[in-house]
Structures are given as C-alpha cells and as structure tokens.
N, C-alpha and C positions, 0 to 999 in steps of 0.2 A: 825851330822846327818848320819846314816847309812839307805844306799838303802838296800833294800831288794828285791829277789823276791822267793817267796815261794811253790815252787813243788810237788805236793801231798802232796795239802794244810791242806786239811779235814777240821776240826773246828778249824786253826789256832794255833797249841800249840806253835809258834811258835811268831807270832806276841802276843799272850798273856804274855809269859815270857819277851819279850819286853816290853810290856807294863806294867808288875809287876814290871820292873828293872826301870823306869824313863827314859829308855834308848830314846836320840832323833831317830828317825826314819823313814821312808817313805817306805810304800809297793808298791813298783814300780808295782808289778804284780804277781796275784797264775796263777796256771794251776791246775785245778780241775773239774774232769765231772759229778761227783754225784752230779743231783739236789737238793737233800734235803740236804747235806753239804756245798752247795752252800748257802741254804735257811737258814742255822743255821750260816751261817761264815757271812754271811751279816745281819743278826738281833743283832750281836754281835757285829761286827764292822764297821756296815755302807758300800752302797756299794762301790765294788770293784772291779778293772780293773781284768777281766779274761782272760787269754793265752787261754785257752780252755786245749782241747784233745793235750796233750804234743805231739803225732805222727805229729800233722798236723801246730807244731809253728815253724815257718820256722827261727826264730832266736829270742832273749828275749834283751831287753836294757839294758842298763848296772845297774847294783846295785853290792854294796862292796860285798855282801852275798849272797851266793843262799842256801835255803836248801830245799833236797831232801830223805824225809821217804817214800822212791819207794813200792810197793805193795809189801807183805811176802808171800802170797799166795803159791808161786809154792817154795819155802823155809824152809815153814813149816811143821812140823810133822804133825801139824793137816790137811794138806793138802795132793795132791797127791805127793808135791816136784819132781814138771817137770822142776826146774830147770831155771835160767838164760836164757833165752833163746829167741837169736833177733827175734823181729818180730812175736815170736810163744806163750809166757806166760804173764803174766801180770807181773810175776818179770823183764820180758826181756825189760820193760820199762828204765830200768837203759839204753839201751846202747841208750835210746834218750838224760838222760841226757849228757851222751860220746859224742853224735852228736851235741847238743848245743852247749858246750864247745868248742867243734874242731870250730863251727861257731862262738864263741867270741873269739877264737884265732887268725885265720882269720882276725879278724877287730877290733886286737886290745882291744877288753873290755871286760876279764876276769875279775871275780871276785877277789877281794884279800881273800874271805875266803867261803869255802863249810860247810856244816853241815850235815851228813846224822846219820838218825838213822835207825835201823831193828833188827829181831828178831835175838837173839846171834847166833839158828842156822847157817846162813849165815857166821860165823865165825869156823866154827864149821867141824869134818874132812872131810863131804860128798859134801859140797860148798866150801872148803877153796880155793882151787884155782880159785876158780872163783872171789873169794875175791882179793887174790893176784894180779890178773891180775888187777883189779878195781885200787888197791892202785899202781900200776907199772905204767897204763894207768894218773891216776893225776901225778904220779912221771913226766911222759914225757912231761906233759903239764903245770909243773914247780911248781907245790907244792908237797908240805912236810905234810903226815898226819899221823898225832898219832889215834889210836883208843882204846877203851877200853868197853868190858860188866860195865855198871851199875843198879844197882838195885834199885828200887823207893825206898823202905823202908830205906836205906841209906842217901837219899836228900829231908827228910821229908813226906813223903807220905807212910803210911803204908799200901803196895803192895809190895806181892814178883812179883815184875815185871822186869824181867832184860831183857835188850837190849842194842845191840851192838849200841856203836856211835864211829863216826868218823869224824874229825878234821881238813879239810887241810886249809893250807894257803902258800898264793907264798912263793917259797922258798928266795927270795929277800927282803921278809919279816918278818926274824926271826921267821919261822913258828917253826924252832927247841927249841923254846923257850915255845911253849904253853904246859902246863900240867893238866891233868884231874881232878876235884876236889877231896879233902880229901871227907871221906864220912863225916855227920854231925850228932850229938845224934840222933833220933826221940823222938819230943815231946809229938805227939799226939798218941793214937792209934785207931787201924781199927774202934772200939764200938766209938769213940767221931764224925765219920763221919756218923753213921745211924742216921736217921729219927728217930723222937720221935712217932710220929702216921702213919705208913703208911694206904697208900689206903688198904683195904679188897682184891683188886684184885693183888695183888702181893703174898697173900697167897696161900701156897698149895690145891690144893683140898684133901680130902682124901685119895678119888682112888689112885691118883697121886703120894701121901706122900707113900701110901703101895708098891708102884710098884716097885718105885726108892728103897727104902728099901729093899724088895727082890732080887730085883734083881743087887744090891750092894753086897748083902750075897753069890747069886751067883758067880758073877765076883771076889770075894775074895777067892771063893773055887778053882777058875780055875785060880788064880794068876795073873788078871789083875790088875791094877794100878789102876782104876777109882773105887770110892769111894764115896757114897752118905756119910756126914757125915756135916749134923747139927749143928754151934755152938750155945751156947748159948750167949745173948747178950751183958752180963758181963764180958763172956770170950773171945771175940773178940779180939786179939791183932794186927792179919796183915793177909790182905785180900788175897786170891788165885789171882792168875792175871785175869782180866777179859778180857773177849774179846768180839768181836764183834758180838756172838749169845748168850752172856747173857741173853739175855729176852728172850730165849726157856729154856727149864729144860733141864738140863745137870747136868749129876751126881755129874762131878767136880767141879762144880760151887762152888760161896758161898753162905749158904742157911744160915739163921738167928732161930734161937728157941727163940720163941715170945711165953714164959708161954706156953700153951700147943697147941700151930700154928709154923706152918714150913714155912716161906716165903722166897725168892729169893729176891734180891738186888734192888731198886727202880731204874730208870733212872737217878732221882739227887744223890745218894749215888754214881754211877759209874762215873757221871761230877766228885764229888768230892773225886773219887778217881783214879782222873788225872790230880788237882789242879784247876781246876773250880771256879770259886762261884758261889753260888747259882743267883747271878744274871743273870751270863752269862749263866746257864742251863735254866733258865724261860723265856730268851729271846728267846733260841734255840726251848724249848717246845711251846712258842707260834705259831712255825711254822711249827713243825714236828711231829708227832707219835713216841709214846714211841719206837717202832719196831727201826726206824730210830735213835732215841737219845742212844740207848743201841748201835746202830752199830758203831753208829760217837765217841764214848768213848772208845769202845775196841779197833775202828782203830787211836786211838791220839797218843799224847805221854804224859808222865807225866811231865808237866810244871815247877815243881821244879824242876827237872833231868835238863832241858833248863836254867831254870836260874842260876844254877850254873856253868854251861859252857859257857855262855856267862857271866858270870862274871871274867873268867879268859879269855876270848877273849876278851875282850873289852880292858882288861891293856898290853894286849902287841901290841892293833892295835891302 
C-alpha cells in the first residue's frame, strides 16, 4: 500500500496512473484551490481530504510519495517567465514544497520518493539554475534524483508533449538505481482519438476560419512561428501539445478539416489526449463547463508518461 499525497493535484493524473497500474494505494491528501478541479477530481474519484492553499498547510502527514506538478506559469514562453520566485509568482510555489519538506524533516516523516513534473523550459538555459539549486536543495535533504524531458508520443499518447520529470528518492534507498523508461512503439494515432460526430459548436464560423487564414499568411510573411494549418482527419498522426486555453482559437492549436468545416478539438478528445477515458471526462463534464474541462486537460499531465514511471518505481521500492 502506498501513501500518497498529491500537490497540485488538478484532475488527478496521478492517482489515475495509480489506479491504471492495479497499484495498492491510499491518497492521504491533495492540495488544490481550483474549485472546478476540485469539482472534476471528486466526481472521478469520490471525495477527498484537501490540504487547501499549499501557503497556509502548516505541515502534511506522512505518505511514501509526494508529488508535486507546481504551476509553469512564470516558466513559460507562453507566459511573462517572472521566474521562481518566493512568495511573488505562482511558480515560486515550489519553495513551499522546500518548506514542507524541511517540516517533514524536522519530524521525522519524509517521504521515501518525490515526483515532479513541468514544462522542459524549466530545464532549459534561462531557469537552469534555478533547477540546480532545486536538485542540490533534495540532494541536502537526502535524496538522489534523476530527471529526464519526455514526450507523450513515446509512452503511447500521440502528443508532441514533452515535459520535464524528476525522480527522487532517499538516498538510503537505492534511489541510484532508478531509470527512466525506454520509450514504447505508438500504437494508436492522433485521428483514432477524434470524435466520430462532434457537436456543431466546435466548428469554425466562417468569419473566424478567414481571419486566422489571413492572418497566418501574414505572420508567415513577417516570420513568425504560429501557423493556422488545418489537418485533415485521415492525416492526423500526432496531436500539437495542447494546453490550457484550447477552447479559445489560437492559430497553433489543432484544428480538424471535417469535408469542407474547420473545427478545433472537443473537450473529450483533450481528456483523451491525456489518457482519460471517456468515462472519467463525462464524469468531470457532469460538473463543469467545457471552458473549465479544456483548462483542467492542458493543466494535467499525460497518464501513460505516469504509468511508466511508476512502473520502474515501484520495482526498486
């Protein structure tokens, strides 16, 4: 039976990859403040003891596990990248899980193993120290962690989605023994996760279709990146990464060519391509707005990526 307690919980992709693995378990406790991810992690899994606002949990009980996919926000390019930073960004959450920690040292009940995931910038030359210090800071507090970029399309999920994850475990634990999984074929691809009939309102309007059109033709004169570009449904092989404002139109999204209609991606096609089932997105919809179900997808992680790493942690713990 492994404890768990799980830190910027979201919709759980972590107690789900648990729960794909047969693995025994107990979720001692999330910490999570988004009510509607609240609203979708309990119609999924029944409810659940919540820490709250990770500032104000003055210490967690003990569980073998903690894991922590802290906010990317001030890390990412798509963002302002303010940076790590105590007390002042939402990535600077990380140094509360730092202060828990020093408080299960204090008393004794550290975890035997961390899991964090984030976006590979974070790894990347403009945060790397800030990284470093991260991994120096477990070093002193007696683990050993391995980290590595992986990509969903490598552990079954056709998304270029790659994020950094990271690894520790006590070093009195043969932590130096864990390694990251091989990647695995893909079997499926991106076109066997779309909808057969979506809703009418996921398609383009016209205005809409001609806008991003032109103004794609633009942005390619002036050499920017972003690219309105259509596939069609037969050619679908691996999805653009999505994220958490999917359900607005964004040029670089992924948009579908339905015969002669341009639609953007359903909220169950982005569960399921984060390892979902369709069961566990109808439970979440029962409780939330599409708005909310697109955000709580792009902010998860992808569940096969989880189960393969927890499948090489479990045989050496």
């Amino acid at each position: 039976m492994i404890k768990v307690n799980e830190l910027f919980a979201g919709i759980g992709a972590f107690r789900k990859a648990l729960i794909n693995l047969d693995i025994p378990h107990e979720i001692v406790g999330i910490s999570e403040i988004d009510k509607f991810a609240i609203q979708s992690y309990e119609a999924m899994y029944g409810p659940t003891r919540n820490y709250g606002d990770i500032t104000k949990v003055a210490r967690l009980d003990y569980a073998d596990l903690w894991t922590y996919g802290f906010p990317c926000q001030d890390v990412s390019t798509m963002g302002k990248m303010k940076g790590i930073v105590k007390g002042k960004t939402r990535s600077g959450l990380l140094y509360e899980v730092e202060r828990l920690l020093e408080v299960a040292q204090s008393e004794g009940t550290l975890p035997r193993c961390l899991i964090l995931e984030n976006i590979k910038n974070l790894v990347q030359r403009r945060f790397a120290k800030d990284f470093e210090r991260w991994i120096d800071k477990l070093s002193e507090l007696g683990y050993e962690t391995k980290w590595k970029v992986l990509k969903a399309s490598d552990y079954g999920i056709p998304q270029k989605r790659e994020r950094v994850y990271a690894v520790s475990i006590r070093k009195k634990l043969n932590g130096g023994y864990f390694r990251f999984p091989d990647p695995i074929p893909l079997q499926i691809k991106f076109r066997d996760l779309l909808e057969q009939n979506p809703d009418e309102k996921y398609f383009l309007k016209q205005e809409t279709f001609e806008y991003l059109k032109s103004h794609s033709e633009e942005c390619k004169r002036k050499g920017y990146g972003f690219r309105f570009s259509p596939v069609a449904r037969d050619e679908c092989e691996i999805a653009k990464t999505i994220t958490t404002e999917i359900g607005k139109i964004r040029m670089d999204d992924n948009f579908i060519q339905e015969s002669d209609k341009v639609r953007k991606l359903t909220p169950k096609e982005c569960f399921r391509l984060m390892g979902f089932t369709d069961d566990d997105f109808h439970k979440a919809q029962a409780v939330c707005s599409d708005t909310q179900l697109y955000k709580q997808a792009g902010n998860s992680i992808v569940v096969n990526v989880l189960e393969e790493i927890l499948k090489k942690l479990v045989r050496i713990n």
